[in-house]
N, C-alpha and C positions, 0 to 999 in steps of 0.2 A: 667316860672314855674307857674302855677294852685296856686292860692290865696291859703293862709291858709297853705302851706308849707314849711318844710324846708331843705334842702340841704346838708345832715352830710355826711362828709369826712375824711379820715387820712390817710398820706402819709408814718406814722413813725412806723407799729406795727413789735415791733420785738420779739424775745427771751429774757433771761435773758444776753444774752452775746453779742445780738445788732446785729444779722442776722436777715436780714425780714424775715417774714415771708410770706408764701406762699402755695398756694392749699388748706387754710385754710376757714371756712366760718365763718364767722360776723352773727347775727343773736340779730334783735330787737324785742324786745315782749312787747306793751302794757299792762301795769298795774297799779296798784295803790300803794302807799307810803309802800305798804308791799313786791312788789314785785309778787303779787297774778294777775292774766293775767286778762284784764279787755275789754270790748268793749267801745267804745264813739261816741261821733255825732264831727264833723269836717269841719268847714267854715259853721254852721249851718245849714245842706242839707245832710241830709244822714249817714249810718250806717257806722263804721268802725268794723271788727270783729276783734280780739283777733289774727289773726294769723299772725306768724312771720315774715319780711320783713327782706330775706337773701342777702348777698354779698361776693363775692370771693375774699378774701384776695390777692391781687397779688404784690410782691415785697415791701411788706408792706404795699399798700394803697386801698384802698376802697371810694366807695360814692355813695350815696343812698338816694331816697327821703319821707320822714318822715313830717305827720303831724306834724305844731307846735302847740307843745304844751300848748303856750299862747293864741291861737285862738282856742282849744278844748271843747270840753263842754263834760261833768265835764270841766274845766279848770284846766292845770296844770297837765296833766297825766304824770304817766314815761313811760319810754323806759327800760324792763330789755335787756342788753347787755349780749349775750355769746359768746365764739369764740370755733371753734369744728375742731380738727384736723382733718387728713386723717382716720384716726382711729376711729373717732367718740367722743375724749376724751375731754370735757370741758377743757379748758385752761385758763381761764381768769378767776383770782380771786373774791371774794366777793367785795359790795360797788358798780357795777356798775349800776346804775340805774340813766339814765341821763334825761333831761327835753330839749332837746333842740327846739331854738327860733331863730327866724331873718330869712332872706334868706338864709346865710351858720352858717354850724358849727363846728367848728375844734373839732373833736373827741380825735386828739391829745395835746390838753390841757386841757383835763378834770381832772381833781384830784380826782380817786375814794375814796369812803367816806365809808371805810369797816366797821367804827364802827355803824353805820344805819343811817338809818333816821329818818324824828320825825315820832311819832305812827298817825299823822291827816297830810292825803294829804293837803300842803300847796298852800291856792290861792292868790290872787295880795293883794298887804298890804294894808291895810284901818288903819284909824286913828276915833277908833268908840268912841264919846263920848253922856252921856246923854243928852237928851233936855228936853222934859216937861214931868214930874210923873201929873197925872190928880186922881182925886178919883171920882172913879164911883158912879151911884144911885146902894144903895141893889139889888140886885137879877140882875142888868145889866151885860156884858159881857164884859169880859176884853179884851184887846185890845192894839196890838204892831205895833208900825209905824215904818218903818227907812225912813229917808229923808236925801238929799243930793245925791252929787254921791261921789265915790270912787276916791281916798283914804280918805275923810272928809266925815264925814254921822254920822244924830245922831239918836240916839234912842228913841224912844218918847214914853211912856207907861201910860196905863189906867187902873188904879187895882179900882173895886166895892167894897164896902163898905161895909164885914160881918157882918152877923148876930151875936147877945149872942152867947155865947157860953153857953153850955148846962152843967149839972153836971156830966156829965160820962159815962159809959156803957162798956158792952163788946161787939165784935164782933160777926154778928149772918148774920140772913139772910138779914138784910139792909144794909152789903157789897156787892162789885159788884159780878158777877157771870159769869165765863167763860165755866163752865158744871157742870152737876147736879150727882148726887149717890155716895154712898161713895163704897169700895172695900179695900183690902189689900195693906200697906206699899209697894214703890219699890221705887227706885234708881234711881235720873239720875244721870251716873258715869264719863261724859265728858260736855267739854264744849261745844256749836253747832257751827253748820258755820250758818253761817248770809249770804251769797251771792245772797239771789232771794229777792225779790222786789214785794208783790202781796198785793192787797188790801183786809183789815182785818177785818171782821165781830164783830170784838172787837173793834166797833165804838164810839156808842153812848152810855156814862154811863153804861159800862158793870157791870155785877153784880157776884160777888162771894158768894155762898152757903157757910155755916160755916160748910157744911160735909167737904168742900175740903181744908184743912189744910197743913201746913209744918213745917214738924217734929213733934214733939209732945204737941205746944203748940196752935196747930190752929190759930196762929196771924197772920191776914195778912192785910195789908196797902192797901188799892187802891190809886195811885198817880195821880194829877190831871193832865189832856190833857195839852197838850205844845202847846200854840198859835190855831192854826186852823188846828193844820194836827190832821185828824181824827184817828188815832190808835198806841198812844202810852201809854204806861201803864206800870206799876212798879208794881209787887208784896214784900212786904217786910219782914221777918218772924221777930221772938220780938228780934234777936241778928241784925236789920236793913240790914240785908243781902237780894239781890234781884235774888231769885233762878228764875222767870219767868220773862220774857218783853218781851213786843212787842213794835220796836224799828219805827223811823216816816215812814218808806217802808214799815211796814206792814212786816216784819222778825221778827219769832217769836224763842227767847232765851230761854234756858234752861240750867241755868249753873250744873257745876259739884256738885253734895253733896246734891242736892235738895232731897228733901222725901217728895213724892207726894201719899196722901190716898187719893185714889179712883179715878174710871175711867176718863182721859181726852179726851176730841173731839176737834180740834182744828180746824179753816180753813181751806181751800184752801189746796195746798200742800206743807203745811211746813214739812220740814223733820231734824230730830231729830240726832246728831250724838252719838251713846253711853246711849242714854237715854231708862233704861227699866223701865216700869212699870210693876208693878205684879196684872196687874189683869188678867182674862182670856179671855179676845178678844177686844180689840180694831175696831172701825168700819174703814172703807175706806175712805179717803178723797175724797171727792166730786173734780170733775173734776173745772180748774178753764181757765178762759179766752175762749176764742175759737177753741179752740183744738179739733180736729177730736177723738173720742171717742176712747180711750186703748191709749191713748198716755201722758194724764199727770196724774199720780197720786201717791198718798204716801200709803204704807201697811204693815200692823204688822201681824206678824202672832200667833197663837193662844198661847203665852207663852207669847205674850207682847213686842216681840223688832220690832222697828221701822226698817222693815229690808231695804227698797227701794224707791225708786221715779222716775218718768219723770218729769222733769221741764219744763218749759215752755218754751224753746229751743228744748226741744226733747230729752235730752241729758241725761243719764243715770246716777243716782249717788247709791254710796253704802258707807253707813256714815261707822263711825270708829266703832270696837266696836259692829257690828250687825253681825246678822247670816242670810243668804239669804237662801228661802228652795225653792226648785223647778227653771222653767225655768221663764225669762223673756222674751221678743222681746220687743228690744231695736231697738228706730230709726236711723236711719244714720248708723247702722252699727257701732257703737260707744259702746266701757265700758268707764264709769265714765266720759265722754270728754274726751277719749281717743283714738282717731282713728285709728284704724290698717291698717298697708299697708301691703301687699302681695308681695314680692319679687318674679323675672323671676323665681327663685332657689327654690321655694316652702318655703322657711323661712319665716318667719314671724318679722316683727321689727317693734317698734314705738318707743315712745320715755319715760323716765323717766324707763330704762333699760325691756322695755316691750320686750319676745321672744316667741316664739312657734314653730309648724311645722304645716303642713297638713296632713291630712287621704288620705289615696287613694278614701273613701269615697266624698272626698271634703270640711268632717268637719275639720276647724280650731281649733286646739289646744293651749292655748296660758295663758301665764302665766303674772298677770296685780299685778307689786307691788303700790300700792297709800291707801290714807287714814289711816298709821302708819301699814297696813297688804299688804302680799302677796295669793294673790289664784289662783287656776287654774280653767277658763275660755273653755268650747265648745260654737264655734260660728258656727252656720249653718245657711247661708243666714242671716236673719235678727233676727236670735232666739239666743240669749246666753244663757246657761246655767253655773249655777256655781257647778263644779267638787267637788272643796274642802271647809268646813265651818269651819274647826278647823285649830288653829293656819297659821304661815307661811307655803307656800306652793311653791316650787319652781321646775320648769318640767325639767327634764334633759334629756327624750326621749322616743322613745319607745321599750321595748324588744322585742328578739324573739320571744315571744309567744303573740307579740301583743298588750301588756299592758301599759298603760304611763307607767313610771317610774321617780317619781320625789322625793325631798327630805322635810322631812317636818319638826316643833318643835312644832307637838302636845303633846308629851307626858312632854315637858319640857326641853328634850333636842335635838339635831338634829339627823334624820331616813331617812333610805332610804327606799319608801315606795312603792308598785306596784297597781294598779288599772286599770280596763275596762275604755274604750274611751266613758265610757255613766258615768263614776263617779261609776259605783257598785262597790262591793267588792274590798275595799281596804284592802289590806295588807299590813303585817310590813316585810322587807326584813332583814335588819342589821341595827345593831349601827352604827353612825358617830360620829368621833370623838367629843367629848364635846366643845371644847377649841379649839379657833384657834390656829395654830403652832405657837411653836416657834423657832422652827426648820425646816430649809429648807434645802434640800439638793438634791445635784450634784454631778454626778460621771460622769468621763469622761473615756472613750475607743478607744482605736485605737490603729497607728499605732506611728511613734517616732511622729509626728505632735501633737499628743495630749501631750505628752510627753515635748516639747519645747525641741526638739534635735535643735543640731548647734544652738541654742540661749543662749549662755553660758554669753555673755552681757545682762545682768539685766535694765531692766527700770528704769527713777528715780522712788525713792522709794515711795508709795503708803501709806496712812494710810487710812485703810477700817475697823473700830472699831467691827463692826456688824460681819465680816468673819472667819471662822476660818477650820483648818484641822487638823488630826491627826497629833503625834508628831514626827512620820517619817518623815512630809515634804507632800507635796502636791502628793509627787509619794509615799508615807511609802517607798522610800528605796528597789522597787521592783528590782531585777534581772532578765532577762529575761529568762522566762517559771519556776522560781522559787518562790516558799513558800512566801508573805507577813510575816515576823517575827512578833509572838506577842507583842514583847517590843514596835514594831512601828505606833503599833495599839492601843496604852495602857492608852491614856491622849489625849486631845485636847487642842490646842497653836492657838494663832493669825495666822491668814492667811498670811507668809510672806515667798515669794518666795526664791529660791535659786538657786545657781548653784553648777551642780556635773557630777562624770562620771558615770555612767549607762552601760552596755556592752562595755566598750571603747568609745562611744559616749557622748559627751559635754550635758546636758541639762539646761535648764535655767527655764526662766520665762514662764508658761501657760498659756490657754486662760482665766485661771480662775479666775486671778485679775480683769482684765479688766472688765469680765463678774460681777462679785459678787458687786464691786462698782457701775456700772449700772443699777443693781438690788435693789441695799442699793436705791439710790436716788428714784428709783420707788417706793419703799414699803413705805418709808418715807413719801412720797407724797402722800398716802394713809391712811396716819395716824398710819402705821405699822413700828417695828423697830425688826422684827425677825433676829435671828442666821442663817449666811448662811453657809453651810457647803459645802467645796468643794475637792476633793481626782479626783485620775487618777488612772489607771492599763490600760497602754499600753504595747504595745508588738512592738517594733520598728520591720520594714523589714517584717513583717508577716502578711499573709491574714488572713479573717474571719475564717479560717479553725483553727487558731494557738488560736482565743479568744472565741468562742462559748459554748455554757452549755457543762462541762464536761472536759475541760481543765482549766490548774491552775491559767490561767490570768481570767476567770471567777471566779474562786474561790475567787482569791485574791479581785476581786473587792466588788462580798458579803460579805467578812472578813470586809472587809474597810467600807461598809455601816453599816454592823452590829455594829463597834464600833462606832458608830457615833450615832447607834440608843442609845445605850446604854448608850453612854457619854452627851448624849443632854437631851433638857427636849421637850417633844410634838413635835418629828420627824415629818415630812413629807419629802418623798423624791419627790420632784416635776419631775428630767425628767433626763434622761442617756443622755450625747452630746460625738457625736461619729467625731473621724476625721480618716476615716478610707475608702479604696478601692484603693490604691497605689499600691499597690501586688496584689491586685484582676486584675486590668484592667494589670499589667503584665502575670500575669497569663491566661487571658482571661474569666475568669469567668461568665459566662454567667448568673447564678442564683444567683448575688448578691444582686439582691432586695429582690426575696424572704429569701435570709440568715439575710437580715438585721431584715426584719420582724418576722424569730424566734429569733431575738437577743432579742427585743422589746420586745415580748410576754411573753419571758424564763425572762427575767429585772421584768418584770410587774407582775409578778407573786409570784415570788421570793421575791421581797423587800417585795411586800404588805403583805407575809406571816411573813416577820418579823417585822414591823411595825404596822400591824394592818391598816393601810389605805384603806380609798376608793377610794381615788384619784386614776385616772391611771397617767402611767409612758409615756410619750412619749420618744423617739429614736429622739434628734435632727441630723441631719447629714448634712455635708456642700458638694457639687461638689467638686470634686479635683480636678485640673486644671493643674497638673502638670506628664498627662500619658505620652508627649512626651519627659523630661527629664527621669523621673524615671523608664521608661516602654520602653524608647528609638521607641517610635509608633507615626503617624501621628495622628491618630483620635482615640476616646475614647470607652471605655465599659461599665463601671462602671457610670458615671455622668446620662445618660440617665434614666439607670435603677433606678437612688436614687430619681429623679423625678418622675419615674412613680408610683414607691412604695408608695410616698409620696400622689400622687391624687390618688392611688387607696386603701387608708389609713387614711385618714383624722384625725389628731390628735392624731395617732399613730405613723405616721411616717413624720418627720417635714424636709423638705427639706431648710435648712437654705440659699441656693444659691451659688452660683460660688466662686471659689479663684482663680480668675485672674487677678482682680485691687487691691491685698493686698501686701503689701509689701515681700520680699524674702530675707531672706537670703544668699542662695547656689540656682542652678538649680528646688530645689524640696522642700528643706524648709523654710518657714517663719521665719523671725526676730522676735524680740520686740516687734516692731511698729506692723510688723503683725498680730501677738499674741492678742494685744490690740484692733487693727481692728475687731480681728476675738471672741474675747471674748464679743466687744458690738453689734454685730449683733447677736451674741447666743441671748444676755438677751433681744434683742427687740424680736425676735420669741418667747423668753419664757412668756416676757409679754403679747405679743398677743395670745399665748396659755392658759395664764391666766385669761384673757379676754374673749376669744371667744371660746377656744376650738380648736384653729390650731392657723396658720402664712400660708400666699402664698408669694412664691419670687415674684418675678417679671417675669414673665413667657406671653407664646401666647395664647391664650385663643381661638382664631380661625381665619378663615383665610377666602376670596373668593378671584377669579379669574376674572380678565372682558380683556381676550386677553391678553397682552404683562404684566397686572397692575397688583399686588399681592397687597392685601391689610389684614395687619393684625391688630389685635384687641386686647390690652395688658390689664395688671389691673395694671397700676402706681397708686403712690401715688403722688398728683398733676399731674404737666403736665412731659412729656418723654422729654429726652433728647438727644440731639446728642454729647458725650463728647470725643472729640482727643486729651483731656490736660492731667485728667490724666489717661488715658488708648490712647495710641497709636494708630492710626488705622493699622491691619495687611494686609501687602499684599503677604505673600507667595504665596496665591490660585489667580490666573490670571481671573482679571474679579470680584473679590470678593469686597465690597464694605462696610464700617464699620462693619466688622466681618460676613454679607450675603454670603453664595454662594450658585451658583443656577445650577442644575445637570440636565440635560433631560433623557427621561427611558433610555438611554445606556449606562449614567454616564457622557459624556461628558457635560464638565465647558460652561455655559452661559454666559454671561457675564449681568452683573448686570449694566445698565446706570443712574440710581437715586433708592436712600432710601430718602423718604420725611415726615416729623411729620404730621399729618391732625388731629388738635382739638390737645386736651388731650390726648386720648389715640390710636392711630393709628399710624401704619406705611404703607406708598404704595409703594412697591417696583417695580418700572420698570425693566423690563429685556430687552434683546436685541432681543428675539423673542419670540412669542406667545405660549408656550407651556409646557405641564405639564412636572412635574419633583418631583425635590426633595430641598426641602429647609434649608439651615442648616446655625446655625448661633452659631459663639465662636467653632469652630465646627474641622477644620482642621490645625495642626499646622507642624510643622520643626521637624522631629523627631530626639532626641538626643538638643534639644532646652531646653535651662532655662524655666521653668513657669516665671510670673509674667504679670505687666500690658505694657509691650513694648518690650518681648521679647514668648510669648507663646502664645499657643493657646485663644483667648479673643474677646472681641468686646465692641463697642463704644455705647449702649444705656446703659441709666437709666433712673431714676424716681428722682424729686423733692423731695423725701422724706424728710421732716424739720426737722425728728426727731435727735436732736441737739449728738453731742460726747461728751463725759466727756475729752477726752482727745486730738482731734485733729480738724482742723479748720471746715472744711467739716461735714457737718450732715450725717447721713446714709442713704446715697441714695442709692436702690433698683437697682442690674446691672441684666441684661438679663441674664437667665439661659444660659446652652449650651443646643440646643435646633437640632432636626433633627425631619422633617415630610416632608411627599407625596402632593402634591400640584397638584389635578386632571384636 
């Protein structure tokens, strides 16, 4: 290992419950004792930048190689530590900011230190004590030695001999001067950033005019130079307060509260965060260092705020607190040191929740929250412009007619607002609600599966404080095709399940415990503790045809939202979760994706008219996996289409994935255990729809051919897996291979000789002869066959998904849709 190194590792990172971790990334970032991203020199030879040095978490361990920190110059930098799941979601609490030293370094004995650190980057301990005070001749120069080396070194100081002191005066123009004329009172109304480092023409014996005063009594203090560095200075007003300095870099301060009469000029390109002056034009800062001309400078525009800079990196900044007017052309393609990358998908992502799209134009759209605001950003090639100047500004897409559409709190509270792709004519669309919810809610549909038929054994009991449902019970009590009772509608009670009969059938516990408690621990973790509300109106044995707008299990479920609107305080109904297409694929139903998606639209339309929302409603819906018991059919109808619904629907229609590694009760319905299974995969979709805007199962994403080799292309979460524990492998279909089979155009069975994992994310499936067909996987079962995971139609891949259970061993790992396409 390269001098000046050092070697960190750890074998141990796990969850809160002591599973490793895994597909997870580690990510170090250079900084300083505040955690602010920093560059350094290292083994004395050379530049280190500021960007992140990542590692794949695998089975808990990682290792990585890191300057040390005791050979650094600065000396002593940190390391800020993140961990970012599949999802993107920081996971590793505050306090990590580590220093390590030596050839290795066990990461897993670090002790994070959440309450901070000290406010001065600490370097190697010295033991500093005085040595000789000398007195200078008058008018000679003072002068500071240290001698010795470290840790023992002493201080040796030479103070010259003042002058009388004189009888008095006041302050006039024989104080220093940093600019001349006086103008109108303004404000600086924030504190600066101090982060550039340039040399300050406020060298030698500057001098202050007694026009240029603070606050109302013109007192200001010039402080004497420290030692030999040329540009530091204090201004002090008569309450000894120091609203200006320029600090020994050459960073020039301006704290918060300062009242500054008349115009300032300042060096180089300091740039001011929040500081306005009121006079009527401030000049341009003179370019400073070697910089190719339009590349470093600071400018105010004709009202007096300090709106922008290039720094002398190239890098783009926009203080706190200013108003930007017109375009920039910023270098590297960079807002604020912030770099945007361009996804294959035309999205736009970076980091510190930075999002946008593209124009078909090719101009980027893209929304940068940083420096205590949010605004929206057109990047074209190397030119940014900024869209929005007033308050928060957040992009959520663009209309039909072309226009961003984003949400903003200019007015003081939050708007949804329309605007041109040049920033003209913005408009006000509607109100959003003021107040975050405190009210969340869920409505579930279907068939008895939503219902919790044949699960008349009850789970141990649940305490989920946060949940609650009307006073009928999680179902009010419905009969089937009959009237919701208003008595059962009339109060809301804690969310706790029950068992009853229903049409002659047993019901029990929902998916909606499960779900509402994995939702409680997410909001929490957010800093949120809203009311979840959670109700059902199924229709056991009946298709889409029996629950759609216009019959009474529709009804009944409006009834049941309505009182919830009513009985809650700051409703929001976040998403309708359907367990539903048992009857359809009996039926054969051909148009049940499109019926799902006017279930969705007619839901989304409806609530929001009683609630007032903006939010839309998505339609979760799971694959049913059990056509060959309850349909008594080999192969399916209904699962195909709720997938394609779902990609050709994006966050309308949420294809939750398969039920055929969940536990069963009878041939067709789920237990308890399943219930529970099947309630925390709702809440991880609904979080990732909370998040992003959709959820993707685990699905094929694309395919080639090279002769006899099929090679597919998945989106896991971590690496894929081959699992025969707890899913069975099926072999009804001859030739079939972990849930694979493979058809040639006359339909006759190929036979499948190897499915093998390549990387992360691929499968290559060998066949037994070279030629096109049809590929179908979880695909063909036994008909009159139990569903579940060793007895139905199913298959043996997943995904590492970490994301942990509240309730059982195994995390929620992502299993392969059922899946059928042509392979040319």
């Amino acid at each position: 290992m390269a001098t000046g190194y050092t070697t960190v590792s750890a074998s141990a990172l796990t969850d809160p419950a002591g599973n490793s971790l895994n597909g997870c990334t580690i990510l170090f970032r250079p900084c300083n004792n505040n955690g602010s991203w920093i560059s350094f020199q290292v083994n004395n030879a050379g530049q280190a930048v500021y960007q992140p040095v990542k590692a794949v978490v695998v089975n808990g361990g990682f290792s990585v190689q890191l300057a040390d920190t005791a050979l650094t110059s600065p000396v002593n930098i940190f390391y800020r530590v993140e961990i970012y799941d599949a999802q993107g979601d920081q996971i590793l609490g505050p306090g990590y900011l580590i220093q390590p030293t030596g050839a290795t370094w066990d990461f897993d004995l670090f002790v994070p230190n959440t309450p901070g650190y000290a406010t001065v980057q600490t370097g190697p301990a010295t033991a500093l004590s005085i040595g000789t005070v000398t007195t200078g001749a008058p008018g000679s120069q003072a002068s500071v030695t240290i001698t010795g080396n470290a840790p023992t070194q002493q201080l040796n100081l030479t103070i010259p001999q003042g002058p009388a002191g004189g009888t008095g005066g006041s302050f006039g123009t024989n104080t220093p001067a940093i600019a001349a004329g006086a103008g109108s009172a303004g404000v600086a109304t924030t504190s600066s950033r101090s982060d550039h480092a340039h040399p300050s023409e406020l060298a030698n014996d500057p001098v202050v005019p007694g026009a240029l005063g603070f606050g109302s009594t013109g007192a200001i203090l010039a402080l004497p130079k420290y030692g030999d560095v040329n540009a530091v200075i204090a201004l002090s007003d008569a309450n000894g307060d120091s609203p200006l300095w320029v600090d020994p870099f050459g960073a020039v301060h301006i704290e918060g509260g300062a009242v500054i009469d008349g115009p300032l000029t300042l060096p180089f390109g300091e740039e001011f965060a929040g500081i306005e002056i009121a006079t009527t034009l401030l000049e341009k800062i003179p370019l400073y260092g070697d910089l190719p001309a339009g590349t470093a400078f600071a400018e105010v525009d004709g009202s007096g705020y300090a709106d922008r800079y290039v720094d002398s990196t190239g890098s783009t900044g926009f203080p706190a607190n200013v108003s930007v007017h017109g375009s920039l052309t910023a270098s590297l393609g960079a807002i604020g040191r912030i770099k945007l990358t361009l996804g294959a998908s035309g999205a736009i992502t970076g980091p510190n929740g930075i999002k946008g799209f593209v124009l078909s134009s090719g101009v980027a759209i893209v929304c940068v929250p940083f420096l205590g605001r949010t605004n929206i950003f057109s990047v074209n090639g190397a030119t940014v412009t900024q869209l929005t100047r007033t308050g928060n500004n957040s992009v959520i897409g663009l209309t039909s007619a072309g226009q961003i559409l984003f949400a903003t709190d200019r007015s003081g509270k939050p708007e949804l607002w329309t605007m041109n792709t040049d920033g003209s004519s913005p408009a006000f669309l509607k109100a959003l609600p003021a107040n975050e919810a405190t009210t969340y809610g869920f409505q579930g549909v279907g068939q008895s599966l939503i219902d919790g038929a044949y699960d008349t054994a009850l789970g141990w009991p649940i305490s989920n404080p946060t949940a609650v449902m009307l006073n009928g019970g999680t179902r009010a009590h419905q009969a089937a095709g009959g009237a919701v009772l208003a008595s059962d509608i009339a109060s809301i009670l804690p969310l706790v399940e029950s068992s009853e009969t229903l049409d002659g059938i047993g019901v029990g516990e929902t998916l909606g415990t499960a779900m509402t408690v994995n939702l409680a621990s997410f909001f929490q973790s957010s800093g949120l503790t809203p009311t979840l509300y959670w109700g059902v109106n199924g229709y056991p044995n009946e298709p889409y045809s029996a629950m759609a707008k216009g019959t009474q299990t529709y009804a009944n479920g409006i009834a049941m939202i309505t009182a919830a609107f009513n009985l809650t305080k700051n409703y929001v109904h976040l998403a309708m979760v359907c367990a539903l297409g048992e009857s359809d694929d009996l039926n054969n139903n051909t148009n049940f994706g499109a019926n799902i998606l006017t279930m969705q639209q007619n839901y989304e339309a409806d609530v929001q008219a009683i609630t007032g929302q903006w939010q839309g409603i998505p339609l979760l819906i799971f694959q049913p996996s059990s056509w060959t018991n309850f349909s008594n059919r080999a192969t399916p109808v209904v699962a195909p289409q709720i997938d394609a619904a779902a990609q050709a629907n994006p966050g309308k229609i949420i294809d939750v994935g398969p039920s055929y590694f969940l536990d069963y009760a009878n041939g067709t319905h789920i237990s308890t255990r399943g219930q529970r299974q099947r309630g925390e995969y709702a809440a991880k979709a609904i979080k990732s729809y909370i998040q992003t805007g959709d959820y993707q199962p685990l699905r094929i994403l694309s395919w080639s051919r090279s002769g006899a080799v099929i090679t597919l292309t998945l989106n896991p979460v971590g690496q894929l897996v081959i699992d025969t524990t707890t899913v069975t492998q099926p072999t009804n279909v001859a030739g079939s291979m972990y849930g694979f089979e493979f058809y040639d155009g006359s339909g006759n069975s190929i036979a499948i000789s190897s499915v093998a994992i390549v990387g992360t994310n691929q499968l290559q499936i060998t066949t037994a002869s070279a030629t096109a067909g049809t590929l179908r996987y979880a695909w063909t079962g036994v008909a009159g066959a139990s569903a579940g995971p060793t007895t139905g139609p199913r298959g043996n891949i997943r995904d590492s998904d970490p994301t942990p259970s509240e309730f059982f061993l195994n995390p929620l790992w992502n299993w392969l849709i059922h899946s059928s396409f042509t392979v040319s």
